[in-house]
C-alpha positions as CSV (number, residue, x, y, z in Angstrom):
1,X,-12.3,-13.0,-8.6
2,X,-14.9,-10.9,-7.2
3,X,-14.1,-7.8,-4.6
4,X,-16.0,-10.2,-2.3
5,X,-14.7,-13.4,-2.4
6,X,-10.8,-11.3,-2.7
7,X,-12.1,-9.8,0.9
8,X,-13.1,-12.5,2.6
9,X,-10.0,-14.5,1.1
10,X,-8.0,-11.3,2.8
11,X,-10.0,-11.5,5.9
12,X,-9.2,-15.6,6.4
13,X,-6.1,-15.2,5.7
14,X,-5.0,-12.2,7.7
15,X,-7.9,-11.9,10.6
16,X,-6.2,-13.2,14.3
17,X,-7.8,-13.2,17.6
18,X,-6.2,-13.3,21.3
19,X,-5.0,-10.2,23.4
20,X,-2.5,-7.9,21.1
21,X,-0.9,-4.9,22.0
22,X,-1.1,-2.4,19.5
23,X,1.2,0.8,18.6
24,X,-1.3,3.2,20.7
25,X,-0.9,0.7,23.7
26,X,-4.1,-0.3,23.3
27,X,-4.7,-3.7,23.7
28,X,-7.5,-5.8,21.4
29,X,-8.6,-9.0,21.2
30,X,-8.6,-9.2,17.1
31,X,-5.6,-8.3,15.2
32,X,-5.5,-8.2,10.8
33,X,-2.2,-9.1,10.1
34,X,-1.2,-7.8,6.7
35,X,1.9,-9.5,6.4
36,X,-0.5,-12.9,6.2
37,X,-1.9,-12.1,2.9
38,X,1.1,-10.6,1.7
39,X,3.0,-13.7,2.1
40,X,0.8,-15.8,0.5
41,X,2.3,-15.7,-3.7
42,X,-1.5,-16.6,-4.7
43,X,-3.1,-14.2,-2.7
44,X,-1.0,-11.8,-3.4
45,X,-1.1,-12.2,-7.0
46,X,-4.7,-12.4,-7.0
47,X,-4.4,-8.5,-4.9
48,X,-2.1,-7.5,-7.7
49,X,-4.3,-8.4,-10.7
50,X,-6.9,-6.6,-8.8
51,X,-5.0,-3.2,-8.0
52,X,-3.6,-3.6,-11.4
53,X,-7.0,-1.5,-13.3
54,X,-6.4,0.9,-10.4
55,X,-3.3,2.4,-11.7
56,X,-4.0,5.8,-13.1
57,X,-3.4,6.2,-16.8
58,X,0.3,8.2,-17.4
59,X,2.2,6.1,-14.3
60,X,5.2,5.5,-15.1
61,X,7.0,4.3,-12.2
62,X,5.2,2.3,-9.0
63,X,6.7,3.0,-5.7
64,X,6.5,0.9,-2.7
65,X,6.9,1.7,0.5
66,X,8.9,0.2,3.1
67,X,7.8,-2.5,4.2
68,X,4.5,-4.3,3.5
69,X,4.6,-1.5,0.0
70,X,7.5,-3.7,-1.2
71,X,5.9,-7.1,-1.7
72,X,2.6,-5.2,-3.0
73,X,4.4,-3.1,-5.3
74,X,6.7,-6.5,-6.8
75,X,3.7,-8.5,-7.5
76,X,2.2,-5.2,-8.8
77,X,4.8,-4.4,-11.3
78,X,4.6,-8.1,-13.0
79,X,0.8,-7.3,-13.7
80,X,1.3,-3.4,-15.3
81,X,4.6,-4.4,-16.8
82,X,6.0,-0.9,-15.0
83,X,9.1,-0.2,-13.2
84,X,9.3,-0.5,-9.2
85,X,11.3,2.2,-6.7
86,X,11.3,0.4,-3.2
87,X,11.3,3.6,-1.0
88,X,12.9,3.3,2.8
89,X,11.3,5.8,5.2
90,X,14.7,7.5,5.6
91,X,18.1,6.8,3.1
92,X,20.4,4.6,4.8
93,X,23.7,6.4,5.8
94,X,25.9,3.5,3.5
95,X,25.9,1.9,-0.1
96,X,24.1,3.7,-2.4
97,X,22.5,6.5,0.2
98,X,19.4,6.5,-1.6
99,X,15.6,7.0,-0.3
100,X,14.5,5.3,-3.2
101,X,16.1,2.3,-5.3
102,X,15.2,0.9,-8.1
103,X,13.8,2.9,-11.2
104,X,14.4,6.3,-11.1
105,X,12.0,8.9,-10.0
106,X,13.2,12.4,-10.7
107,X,11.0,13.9,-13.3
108,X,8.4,10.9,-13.6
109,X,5.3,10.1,-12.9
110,X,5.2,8.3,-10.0
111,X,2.6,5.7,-7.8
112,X,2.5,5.6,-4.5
113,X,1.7,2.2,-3.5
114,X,1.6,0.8,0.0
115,X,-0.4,-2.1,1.6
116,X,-2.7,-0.6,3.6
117,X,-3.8,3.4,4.7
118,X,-5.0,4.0,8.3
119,X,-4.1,7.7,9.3
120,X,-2.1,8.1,5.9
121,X,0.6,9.5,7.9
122,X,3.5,7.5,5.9
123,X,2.3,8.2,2.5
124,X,2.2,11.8,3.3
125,X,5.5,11.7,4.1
126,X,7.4,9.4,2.2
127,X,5.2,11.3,-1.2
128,X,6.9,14.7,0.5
129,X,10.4,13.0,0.5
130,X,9.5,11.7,-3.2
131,X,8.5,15.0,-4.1
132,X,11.8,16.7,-2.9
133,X,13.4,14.2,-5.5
134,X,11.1,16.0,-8.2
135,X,8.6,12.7,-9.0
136,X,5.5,14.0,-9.9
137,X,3.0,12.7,-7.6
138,X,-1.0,13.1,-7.4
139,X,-2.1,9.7,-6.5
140,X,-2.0,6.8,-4.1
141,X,-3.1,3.0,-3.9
142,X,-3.4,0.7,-1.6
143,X,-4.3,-2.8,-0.9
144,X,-6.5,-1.7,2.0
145,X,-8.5,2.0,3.1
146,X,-8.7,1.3,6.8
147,X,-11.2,4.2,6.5
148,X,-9.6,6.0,9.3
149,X,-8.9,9.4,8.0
150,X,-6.1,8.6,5.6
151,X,-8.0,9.5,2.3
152,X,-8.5,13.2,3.7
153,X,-5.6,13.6,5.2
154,X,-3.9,12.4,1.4
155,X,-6.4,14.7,-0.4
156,X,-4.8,17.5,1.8
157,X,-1.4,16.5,0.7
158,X,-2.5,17.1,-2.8
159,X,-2.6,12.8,-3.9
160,X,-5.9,11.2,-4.4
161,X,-5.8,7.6,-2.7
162,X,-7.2,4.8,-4.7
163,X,-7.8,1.8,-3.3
164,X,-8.8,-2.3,-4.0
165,X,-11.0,-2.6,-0.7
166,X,-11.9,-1.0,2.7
167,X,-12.7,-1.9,6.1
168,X,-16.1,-1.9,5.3
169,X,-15.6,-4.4,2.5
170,X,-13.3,-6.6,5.3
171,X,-16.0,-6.5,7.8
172,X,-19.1,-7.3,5.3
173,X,-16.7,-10.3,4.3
174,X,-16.5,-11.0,8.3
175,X,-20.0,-11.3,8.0
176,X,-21.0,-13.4,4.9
């Protein structure tokens, strides 16, 4: 499937209108609702296959972060045939205690894979948490570059994002 048709598939899927509130307070009258797409198994496997050639040569462990990373990183993982950590934005204080479950991350080389980037906020510091549990980390990759400053803001955290489609590829699909 081409980038095109897997955007516009995204877009139909995912793209809402009404009145939402959103996190700043702001309220819009569209809404892209990630957890659409990310429900759908054939969608989703389709964005898998996709991201799949994305992953930088040497990974050896795909982390996903919480939430809409999880699903992503799952379907992922069945493509590249590599091991998943599922990393919670803080440990939880019972069980295991662990930022990360899954496969191990200490002293591997490690993908950061979440569903989409806006500010890149998250991936800054979840990589940072990773980090502190010595995974080698230098890039990032995403479903979705919202093109909102999350690719600088991530180059300034030393991780290059990669990513299957942008904004700009949502809204020319909007279009067509």
């Amino acid at each position: 499937m081409t980038d095109e048709r897997l955007a516009a598939r995204i877009h139909r899927a995912s793209h809402l209108t009404g009145e939402f509130v959103l996190r700043s307070g702001r309220v819009a009258t569209e809404y892209f609702d990630k957890y659409l797409f990310e429900a759908d198994p054939v969608l989703l496997d389709e964005v898998a296959a996709g991201m799949a050639a994305l992953v930088p040569d040497g990974t050896e462990v795909l982390a996903g972060l919480e939430m809409g990373g999880i699903a992503v990183v799952t379907a992922l993982g069945r493509h590249t045939g590599l091991p998943c950590a599922f990393v919670r934005k803080t440990a939880k204080p019972y069980g295991t205690r662990r930022l990360a479950e899954g496969a191990a991350v200490a002293g591997r080389r490690v993908l950061v894979v979440e569903d989409v980037v806006t500010s890149g906020g998250q991936v800054v510091i979840s990589t940072g948490q990773l980090r502190d549990l010595d995974a080698q980390i230098s890039h990032a990759l995403c479903v979705i570059d919202r093109q909102e400053g999350g690719t600088e803001a991530l180059a300034g955290a030393g991780i290059t994002l990669r990513s299957l489609l942008t904004r700009a590829d949502l809204e020319a699909a909007a279009r067509d």
